[in-house]
C-alpha positions as CSV (number, residue, x, y, z in Angstrom):
1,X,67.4,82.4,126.9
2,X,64.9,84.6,129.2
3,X,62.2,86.2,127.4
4,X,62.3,90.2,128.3
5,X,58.9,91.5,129.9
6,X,58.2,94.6,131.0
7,X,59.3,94.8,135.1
8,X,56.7,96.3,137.5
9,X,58.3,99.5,139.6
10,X,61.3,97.7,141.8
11,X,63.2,99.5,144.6
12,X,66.0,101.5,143.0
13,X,69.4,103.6,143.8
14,X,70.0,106.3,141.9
15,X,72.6,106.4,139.6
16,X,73.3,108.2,136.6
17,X,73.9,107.1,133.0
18,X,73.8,109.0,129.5
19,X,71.3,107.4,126.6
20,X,71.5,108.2,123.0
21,X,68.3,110.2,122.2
22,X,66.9,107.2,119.8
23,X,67.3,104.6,122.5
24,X,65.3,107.0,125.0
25,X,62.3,107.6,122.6
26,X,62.5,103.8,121.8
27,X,62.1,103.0,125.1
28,X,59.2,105.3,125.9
29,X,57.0,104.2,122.9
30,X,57.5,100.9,124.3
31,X,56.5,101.8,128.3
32,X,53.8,104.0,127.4
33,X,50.5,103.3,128.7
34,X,52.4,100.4,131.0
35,X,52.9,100.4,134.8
36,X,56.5,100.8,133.9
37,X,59.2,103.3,134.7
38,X,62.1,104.1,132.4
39,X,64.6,103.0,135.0
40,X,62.9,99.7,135.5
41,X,62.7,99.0,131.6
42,X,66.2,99.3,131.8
43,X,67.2,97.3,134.7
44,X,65.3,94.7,133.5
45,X,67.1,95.1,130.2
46,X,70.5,94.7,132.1
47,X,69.2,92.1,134.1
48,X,68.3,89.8,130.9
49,X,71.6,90.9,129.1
50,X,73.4,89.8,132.2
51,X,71.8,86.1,132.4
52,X,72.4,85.9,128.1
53,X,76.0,86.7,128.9
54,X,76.6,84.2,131.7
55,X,74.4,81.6,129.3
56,X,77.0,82.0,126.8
57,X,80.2,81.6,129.4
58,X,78.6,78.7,130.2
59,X,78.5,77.0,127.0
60,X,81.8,77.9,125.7
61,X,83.2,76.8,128.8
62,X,81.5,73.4,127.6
C-alpha cells in the first residue's frame, strides 16, 4: 500500500463536489503552512484510495 504525501499544485479541471464541514477543516489543519492546495490534497487522496482499491481486487482475485 502507497503511503499518502502531500501532492505539489497539479493541473486541474474544475469540478464540483460537496464536503462535510469536519472533513474541510481537517483538511486545512493538515495543508496549512504547505505548498498544497485543497483540491490537490484531495486528488491525491482519491488517487491513493483508487490504487488501495485495485490492490484489494487484485488479491481477492488471487
Amino acid at each position: 500500500m502507497r503511503k499518502f504525501k502531500i501532492p505539489k499544485i497539479p493541473s486541474t479541471t474544475s469540478k464540483s463536489i460537496r464536503f462535510p464541514t469536519d472533513v474541510i477543516d481537517e483538511v486545512e489543519e493538515a495543508i496549512r503552512g504547505k505548498d498544497c492546495t485543497f483540491t490537490a490534497f484531495v486528488v491525491e487522496a482519491v488517487r491513493v484510495a483508487l490504487e488501495n482499491l485495485r490492490e484489494e481486487e487484485e488479491s481477492d482475485d488471487a
